[in-house]
Backbone as a printed PyTorch tensor [residue, N CA C, xyz], in Angstrom:
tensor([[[  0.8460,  -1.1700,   0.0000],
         [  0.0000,   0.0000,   0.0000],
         [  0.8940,   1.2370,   0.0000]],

        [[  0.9040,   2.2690,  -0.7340],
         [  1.2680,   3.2610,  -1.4320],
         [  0.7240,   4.4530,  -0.2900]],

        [[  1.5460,   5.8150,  -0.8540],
         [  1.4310,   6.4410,   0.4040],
         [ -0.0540,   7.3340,  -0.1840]],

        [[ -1.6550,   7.5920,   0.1620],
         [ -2.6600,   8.2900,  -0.1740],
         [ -2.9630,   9.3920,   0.2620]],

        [[ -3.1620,  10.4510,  -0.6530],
         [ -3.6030,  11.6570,  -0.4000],
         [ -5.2260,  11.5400,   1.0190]],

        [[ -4.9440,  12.4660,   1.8870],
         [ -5.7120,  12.3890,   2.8810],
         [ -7.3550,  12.5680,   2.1920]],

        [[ -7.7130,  12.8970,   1.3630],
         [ -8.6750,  12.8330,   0.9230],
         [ -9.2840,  11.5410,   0.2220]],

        [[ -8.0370,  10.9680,  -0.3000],
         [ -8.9160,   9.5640,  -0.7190],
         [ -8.5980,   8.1880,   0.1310]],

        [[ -8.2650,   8.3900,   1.7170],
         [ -8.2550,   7.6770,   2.1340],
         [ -9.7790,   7.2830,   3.1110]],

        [[ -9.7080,   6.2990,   3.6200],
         [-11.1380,   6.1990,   4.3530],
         [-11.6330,   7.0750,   5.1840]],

        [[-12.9830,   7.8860,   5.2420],
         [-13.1810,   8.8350,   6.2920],
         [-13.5130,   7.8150,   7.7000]],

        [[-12.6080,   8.4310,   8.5290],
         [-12.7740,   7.9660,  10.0830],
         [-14.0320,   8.8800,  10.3110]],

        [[-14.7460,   8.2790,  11.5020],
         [-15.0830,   9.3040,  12.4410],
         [-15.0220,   9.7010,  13.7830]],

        [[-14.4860,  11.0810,  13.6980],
         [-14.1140,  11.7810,  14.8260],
         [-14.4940,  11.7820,  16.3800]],

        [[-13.6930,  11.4430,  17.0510],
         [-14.5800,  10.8780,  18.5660],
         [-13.7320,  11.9440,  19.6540]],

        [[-14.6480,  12.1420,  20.5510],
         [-13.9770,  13.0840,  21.2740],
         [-14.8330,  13.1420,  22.7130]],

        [[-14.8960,  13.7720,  23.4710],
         [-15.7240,  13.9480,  24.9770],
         [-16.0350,  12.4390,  25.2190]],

        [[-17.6630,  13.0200,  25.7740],
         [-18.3870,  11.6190,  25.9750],
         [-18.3730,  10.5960,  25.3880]],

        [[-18.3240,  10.6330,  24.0150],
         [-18.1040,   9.2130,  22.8000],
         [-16.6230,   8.8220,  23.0240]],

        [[-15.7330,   8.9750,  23.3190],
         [-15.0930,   8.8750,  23.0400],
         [-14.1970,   7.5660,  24.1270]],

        [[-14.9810,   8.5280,  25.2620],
         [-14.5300,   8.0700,  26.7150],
         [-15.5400,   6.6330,  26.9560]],

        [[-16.5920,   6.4210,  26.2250],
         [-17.8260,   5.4800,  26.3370],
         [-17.0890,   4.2070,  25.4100]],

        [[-16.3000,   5.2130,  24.5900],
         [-15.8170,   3.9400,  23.4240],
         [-14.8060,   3.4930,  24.0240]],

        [[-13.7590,   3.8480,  24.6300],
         [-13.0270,   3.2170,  25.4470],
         [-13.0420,   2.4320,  26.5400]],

        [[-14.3040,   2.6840,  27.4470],
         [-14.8460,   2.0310,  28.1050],
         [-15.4450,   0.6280,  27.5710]],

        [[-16.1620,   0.6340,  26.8680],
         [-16.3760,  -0.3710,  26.1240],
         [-15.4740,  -1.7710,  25.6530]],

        [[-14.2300,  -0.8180,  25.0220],
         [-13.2720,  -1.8240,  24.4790],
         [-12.8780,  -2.5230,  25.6580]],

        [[-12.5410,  -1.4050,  26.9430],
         [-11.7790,  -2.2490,  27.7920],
         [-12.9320,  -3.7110,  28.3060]],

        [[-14.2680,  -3.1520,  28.7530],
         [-14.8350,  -4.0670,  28.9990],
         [-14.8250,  -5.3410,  28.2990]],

        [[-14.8290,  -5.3010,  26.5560],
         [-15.0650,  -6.5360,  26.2100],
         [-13.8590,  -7.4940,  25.4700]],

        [[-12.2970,  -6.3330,  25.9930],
         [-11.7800,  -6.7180,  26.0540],
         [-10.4660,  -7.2020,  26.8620]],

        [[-10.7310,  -6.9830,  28.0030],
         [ -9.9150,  -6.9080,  28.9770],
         [ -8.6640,  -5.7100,  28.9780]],

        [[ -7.9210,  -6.1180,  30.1090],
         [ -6.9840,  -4.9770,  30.2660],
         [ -6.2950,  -4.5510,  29.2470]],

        [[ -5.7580,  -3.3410,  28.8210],
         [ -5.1280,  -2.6700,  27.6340],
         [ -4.2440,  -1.5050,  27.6060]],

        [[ -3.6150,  -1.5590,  26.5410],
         [ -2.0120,  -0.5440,  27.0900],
         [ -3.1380,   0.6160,  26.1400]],

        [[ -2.7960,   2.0580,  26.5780],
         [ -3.4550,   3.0050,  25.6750],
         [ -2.7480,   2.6400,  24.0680]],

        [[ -2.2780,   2.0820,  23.7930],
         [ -1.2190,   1.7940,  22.2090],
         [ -2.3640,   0.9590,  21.7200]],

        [[ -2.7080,  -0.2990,  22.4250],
         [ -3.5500,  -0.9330,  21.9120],
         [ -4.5340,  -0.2330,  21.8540]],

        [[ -5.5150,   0.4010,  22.6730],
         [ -6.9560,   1.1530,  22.6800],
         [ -6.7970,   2.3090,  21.1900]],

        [[ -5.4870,   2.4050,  20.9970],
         [ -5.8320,   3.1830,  19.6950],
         [ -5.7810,   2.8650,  18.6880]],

        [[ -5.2170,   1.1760,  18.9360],
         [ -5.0230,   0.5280,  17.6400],
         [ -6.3930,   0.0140,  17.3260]],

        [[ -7.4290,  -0.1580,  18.3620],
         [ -8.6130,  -0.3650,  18.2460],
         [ -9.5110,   0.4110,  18.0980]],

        [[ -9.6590,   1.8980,  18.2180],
         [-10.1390,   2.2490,  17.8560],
         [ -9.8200,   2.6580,  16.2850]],

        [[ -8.8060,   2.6230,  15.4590],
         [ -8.5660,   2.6200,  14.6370],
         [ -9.0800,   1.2990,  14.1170]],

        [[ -9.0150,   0.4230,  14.1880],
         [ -9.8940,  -0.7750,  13.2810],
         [-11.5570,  -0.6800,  13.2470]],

        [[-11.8490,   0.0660,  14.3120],
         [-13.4030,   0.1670,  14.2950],
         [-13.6620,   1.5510,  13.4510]],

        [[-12.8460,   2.0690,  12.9970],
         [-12.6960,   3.1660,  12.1700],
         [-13.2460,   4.7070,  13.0650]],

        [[-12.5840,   4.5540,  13.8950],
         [-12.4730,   6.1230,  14.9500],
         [-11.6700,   6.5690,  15.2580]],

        [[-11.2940,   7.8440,  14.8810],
         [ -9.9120,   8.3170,  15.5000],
         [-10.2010,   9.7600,  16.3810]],

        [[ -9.2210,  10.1640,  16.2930],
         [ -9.2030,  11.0890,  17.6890],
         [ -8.7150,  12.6260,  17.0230]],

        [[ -9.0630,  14.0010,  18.1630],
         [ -7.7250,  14.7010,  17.4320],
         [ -7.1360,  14.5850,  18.0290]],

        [[ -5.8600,  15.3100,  17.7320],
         [ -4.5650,  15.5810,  18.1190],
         [ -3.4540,  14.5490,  18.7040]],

        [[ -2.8240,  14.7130,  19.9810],
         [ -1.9030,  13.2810,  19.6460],
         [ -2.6830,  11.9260,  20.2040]],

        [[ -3.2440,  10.9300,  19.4150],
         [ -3.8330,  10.1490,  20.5240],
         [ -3.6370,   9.8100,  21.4250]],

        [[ -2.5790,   9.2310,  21.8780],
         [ -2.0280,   8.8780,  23.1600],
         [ -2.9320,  10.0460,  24.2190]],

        [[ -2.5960,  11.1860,  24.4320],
         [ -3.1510,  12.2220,  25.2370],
         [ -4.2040,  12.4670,  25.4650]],

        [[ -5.2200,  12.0580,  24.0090],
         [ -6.4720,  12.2740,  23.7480],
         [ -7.0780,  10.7260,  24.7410]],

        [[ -6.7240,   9.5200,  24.2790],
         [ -6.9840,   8.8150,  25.3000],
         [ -6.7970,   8.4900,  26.5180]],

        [[ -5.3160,   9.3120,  26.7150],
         [ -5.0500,   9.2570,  28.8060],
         [ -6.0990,  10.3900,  29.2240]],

        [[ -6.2520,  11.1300,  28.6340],
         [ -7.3370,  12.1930,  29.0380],
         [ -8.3090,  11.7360,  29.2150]],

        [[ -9.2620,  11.2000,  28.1610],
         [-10.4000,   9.9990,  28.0840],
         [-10.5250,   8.9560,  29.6010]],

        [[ -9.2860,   8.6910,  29.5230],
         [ -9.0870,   7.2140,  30.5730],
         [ -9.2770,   8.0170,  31.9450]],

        [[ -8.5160,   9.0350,  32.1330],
         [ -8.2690,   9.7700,  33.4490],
         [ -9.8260,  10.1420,  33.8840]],

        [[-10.7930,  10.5840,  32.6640],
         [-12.4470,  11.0570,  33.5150],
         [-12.7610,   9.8490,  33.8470]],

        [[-12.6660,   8.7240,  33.2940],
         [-13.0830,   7.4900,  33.5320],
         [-13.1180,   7.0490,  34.7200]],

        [[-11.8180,   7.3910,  35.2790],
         [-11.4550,   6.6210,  36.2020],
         [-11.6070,   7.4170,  37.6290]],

        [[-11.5960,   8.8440,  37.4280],
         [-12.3590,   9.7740,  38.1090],
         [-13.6420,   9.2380,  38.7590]],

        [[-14.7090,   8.5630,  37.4410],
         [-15.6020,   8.3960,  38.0850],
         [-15.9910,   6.7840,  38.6090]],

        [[-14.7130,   6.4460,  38.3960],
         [-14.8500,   4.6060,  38.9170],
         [-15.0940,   3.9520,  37.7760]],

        [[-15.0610,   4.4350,  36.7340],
         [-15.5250,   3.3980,  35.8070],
         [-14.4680,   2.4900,  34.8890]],

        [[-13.2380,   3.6350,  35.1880],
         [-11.7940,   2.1610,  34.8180],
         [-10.7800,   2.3060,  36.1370]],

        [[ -9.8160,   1.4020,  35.9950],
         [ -8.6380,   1.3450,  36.9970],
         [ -7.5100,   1.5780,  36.0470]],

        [[ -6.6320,   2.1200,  36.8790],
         [ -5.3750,   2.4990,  36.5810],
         [ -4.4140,   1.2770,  36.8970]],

        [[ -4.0020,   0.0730,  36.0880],
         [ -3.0800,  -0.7700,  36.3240],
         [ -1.6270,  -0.4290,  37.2510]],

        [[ -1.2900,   0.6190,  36.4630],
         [  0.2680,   1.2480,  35.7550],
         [  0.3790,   1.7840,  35.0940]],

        [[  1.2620,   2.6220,  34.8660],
         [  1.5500,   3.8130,  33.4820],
         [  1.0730,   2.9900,  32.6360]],

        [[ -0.1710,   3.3620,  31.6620],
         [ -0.7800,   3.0940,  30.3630],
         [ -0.7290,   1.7240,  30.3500]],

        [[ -1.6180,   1.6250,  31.4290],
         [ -1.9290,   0.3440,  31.1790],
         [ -3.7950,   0.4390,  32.1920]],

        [[ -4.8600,   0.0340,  31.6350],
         [ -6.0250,  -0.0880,  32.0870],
         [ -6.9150,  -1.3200,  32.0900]],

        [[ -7.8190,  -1.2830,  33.0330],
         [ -8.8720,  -1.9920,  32.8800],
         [-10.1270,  -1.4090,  33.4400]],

        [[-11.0750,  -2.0770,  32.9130],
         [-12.4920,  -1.4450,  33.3700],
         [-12.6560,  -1.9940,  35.0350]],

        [[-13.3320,  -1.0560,  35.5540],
         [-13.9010,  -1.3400,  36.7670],
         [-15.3820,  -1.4200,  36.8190]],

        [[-16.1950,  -1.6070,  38.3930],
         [-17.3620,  -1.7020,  37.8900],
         [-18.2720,  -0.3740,  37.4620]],

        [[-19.1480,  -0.9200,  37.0020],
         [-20.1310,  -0.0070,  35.8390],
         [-21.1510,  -0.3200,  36.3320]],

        [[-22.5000,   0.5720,  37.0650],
         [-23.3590,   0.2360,  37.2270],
         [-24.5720,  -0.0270,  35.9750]],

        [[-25.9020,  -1.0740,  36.1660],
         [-25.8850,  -1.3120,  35.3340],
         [-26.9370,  -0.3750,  34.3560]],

        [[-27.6440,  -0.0290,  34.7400],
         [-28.2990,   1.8800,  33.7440],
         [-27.4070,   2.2030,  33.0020]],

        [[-25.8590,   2.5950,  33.9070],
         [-24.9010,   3.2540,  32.8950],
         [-24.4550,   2.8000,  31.8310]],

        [[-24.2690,   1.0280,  32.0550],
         [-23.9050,   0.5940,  31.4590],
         [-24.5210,   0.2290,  29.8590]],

        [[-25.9870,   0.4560,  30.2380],
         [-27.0790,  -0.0170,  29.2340],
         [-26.7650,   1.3860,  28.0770]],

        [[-26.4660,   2.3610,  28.9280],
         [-26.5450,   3.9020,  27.9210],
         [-25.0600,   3.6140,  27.4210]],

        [[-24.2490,   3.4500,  28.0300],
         [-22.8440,   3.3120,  27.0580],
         [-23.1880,   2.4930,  26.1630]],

        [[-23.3540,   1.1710,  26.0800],
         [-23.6380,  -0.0870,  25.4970],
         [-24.4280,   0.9600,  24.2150]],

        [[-25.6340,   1.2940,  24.1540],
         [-26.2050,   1.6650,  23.1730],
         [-25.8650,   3.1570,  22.4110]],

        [[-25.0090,   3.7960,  23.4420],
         [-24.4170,   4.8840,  22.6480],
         [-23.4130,   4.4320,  21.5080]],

        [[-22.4510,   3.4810,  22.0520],
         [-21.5280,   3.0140,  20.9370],
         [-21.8340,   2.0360,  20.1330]],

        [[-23.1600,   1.5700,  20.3500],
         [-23.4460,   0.4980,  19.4680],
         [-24.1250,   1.7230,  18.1040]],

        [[-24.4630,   2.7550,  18.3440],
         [-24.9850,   3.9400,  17.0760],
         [-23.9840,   4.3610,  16.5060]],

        [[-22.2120,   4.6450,  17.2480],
         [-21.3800,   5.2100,  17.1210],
         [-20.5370,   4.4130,  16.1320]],

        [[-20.8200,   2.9500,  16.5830],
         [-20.2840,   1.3890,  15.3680],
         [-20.9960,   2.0330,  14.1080]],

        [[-22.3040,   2.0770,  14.2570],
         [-22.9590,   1.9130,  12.9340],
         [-23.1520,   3.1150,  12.1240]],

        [[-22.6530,   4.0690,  12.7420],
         [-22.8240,   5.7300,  12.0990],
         [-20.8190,   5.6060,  11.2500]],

        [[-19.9300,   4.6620,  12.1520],
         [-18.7180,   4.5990,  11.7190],
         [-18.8620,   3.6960,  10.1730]],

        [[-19.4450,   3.0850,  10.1200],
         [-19.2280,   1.6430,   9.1010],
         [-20.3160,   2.4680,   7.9900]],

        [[-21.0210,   3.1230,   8.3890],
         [-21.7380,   3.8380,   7.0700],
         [-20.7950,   4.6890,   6.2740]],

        [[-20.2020,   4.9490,   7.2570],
         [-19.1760,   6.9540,   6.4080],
         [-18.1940,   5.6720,   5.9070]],

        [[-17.6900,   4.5180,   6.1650],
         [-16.6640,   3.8400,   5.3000],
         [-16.9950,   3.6850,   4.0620]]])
């Protein structure tokens, strides 16, 4: 694969605040613990990216998270989900399940 002008490559879509922090939450849940490297390598396959440097954009993300109990801090960049009550959990669950399918349309 050849190097593509930013215009004809696939449009991501842009995740940021609340989506962003819900989508991470998510991954960790269904996928266990994760270095922020991986969480962006995943959100990059689900076709979401971030602005600016990701790394920052997701310790930022991770840090409200965990503010409010909803991940743990392993170690430097390294996470897992904690518990999630389950209301909250039902509204994350269905926020990113719109956020999947609003992503896979713009592909």
């Amino acid at each position: 694969m050849g190097v593509v002008p930013v215009c004809e490559g696939p449009v991501m879509t842009q995740l940021h605040g609340i989506e962003l922090r819900y989508v991470l939450t998510m991954e960790l849940s269904a996928n266990g613990p994760a270095t922020v490297a991986q969480l962006i390598d995943a959100l990059d396959r689900r076709g979401f990216s971030v602005r600016g440097r990701p790394s920052k954009a997701v310790s930022d993300a991770l840090r409200w998270e965990i503010a409010r109990g909803r991940v743990h801090r392993l170690r430097r960049g390294l996470y897992k989900r904690a518990y999630i009550p389950h209301a909250t959990e039902y509204r994350i669950i269905n926020r990113v399940r719109a956020l999947r399918v609003a992503a896979l349309l713009s592909l």
